[in-house]
N, C-alpha and C positions, 0 to 999 in steps of 0.2 A: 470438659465441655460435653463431655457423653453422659453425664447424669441425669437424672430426671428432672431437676432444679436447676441445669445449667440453663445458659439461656444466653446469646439467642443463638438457635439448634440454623441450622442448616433449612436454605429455600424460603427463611422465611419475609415475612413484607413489615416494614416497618414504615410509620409515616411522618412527614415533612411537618415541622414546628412540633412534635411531640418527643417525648423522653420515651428513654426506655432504659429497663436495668441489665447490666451485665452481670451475667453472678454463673461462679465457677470455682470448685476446689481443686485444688493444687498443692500434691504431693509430692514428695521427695526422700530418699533413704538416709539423705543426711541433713541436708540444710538447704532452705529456697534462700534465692537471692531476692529478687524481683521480676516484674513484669511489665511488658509493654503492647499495647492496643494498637491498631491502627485499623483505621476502613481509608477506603479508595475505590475510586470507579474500575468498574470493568465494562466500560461503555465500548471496548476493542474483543474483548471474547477469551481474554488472555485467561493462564490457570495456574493455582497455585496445588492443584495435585492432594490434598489431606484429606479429602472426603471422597467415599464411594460414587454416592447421589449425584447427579448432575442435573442442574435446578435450569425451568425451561426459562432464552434468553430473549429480551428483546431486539432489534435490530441495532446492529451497530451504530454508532452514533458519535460525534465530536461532543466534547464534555464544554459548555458556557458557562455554570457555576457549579462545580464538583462536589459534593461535599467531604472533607477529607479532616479525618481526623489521626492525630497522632500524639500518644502519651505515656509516659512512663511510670510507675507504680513502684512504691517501698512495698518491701515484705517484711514486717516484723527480724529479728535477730533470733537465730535458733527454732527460727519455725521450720518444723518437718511437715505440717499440713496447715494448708490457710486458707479461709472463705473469700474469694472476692464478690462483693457487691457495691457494686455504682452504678449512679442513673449516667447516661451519656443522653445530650438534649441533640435535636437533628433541627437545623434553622429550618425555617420554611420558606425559605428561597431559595435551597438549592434544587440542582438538580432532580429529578426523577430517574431511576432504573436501575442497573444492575450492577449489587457493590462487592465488594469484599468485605469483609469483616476476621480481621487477622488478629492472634495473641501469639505473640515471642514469651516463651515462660524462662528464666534461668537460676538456675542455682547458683549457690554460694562458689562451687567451684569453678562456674564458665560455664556449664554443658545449656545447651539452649534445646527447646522442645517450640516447636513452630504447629500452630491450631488453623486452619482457616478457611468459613465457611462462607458462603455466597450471601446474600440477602437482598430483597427489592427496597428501594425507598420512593413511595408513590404520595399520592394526595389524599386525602382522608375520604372514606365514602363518603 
């Protein structure tokens, strides 16, 4: 997620009924397992701690249509390094404001690597 092709980097604004891609490589010394995504509001202020940045928030808020996504990903068999690239589509009926955007990375042998950076989801200019 620190490459220059990773995507999407930290703070940034994503908008409601649009797609966007996720794309990230992912290394390992011996063998990747898989990987799993997830976003969730932080309409409470809560932190998952992985990033320096601290992206500015809007008021706290109770969540009426959250957007909340959750999935899981195969890693090919004997990959030491793998591209991910997927569009993730964001309804346009959810909510507006401030999300997480999380990756749980794991290897073949268990060890877990935890990614997770802030993001807006607003309305289109």
């Amino acid at each position: 997620m620190s490459g220059s092709d990773a995507f999407p980097q930290n703070c940034i604004i994503l908008y409601r009924g649009e797609s966007f891609p996720f794309r990230a490589v992912f290394i390992d010394n011996q063998e990747l397992g898989n990987y799993n995504i997830e976003i969730h509001n932080n309409f409470d202020h809560h932190s998952h701690s992985t990033d320096d940045v601290e992206c500015d928030l809007e008021p706290k808020k109770k969540p009426v249509k959250a957007f909340v996504y959750n999935q899981d990903f195969s890693i090919p068999a004997g990959k030491k390094t793998f591209e991910a690239d997927i569009d993730i589509s964001i309804p346009s009926d959810v909510d507006t404001g401030d999300y997480h955007f999380m990756i749980r990375l794991t290897d073949k042998s268990g060890w877990q690597q935890l990614k997770a950076v802030s993001i807006k989801i607003k309305d289109k200019p």
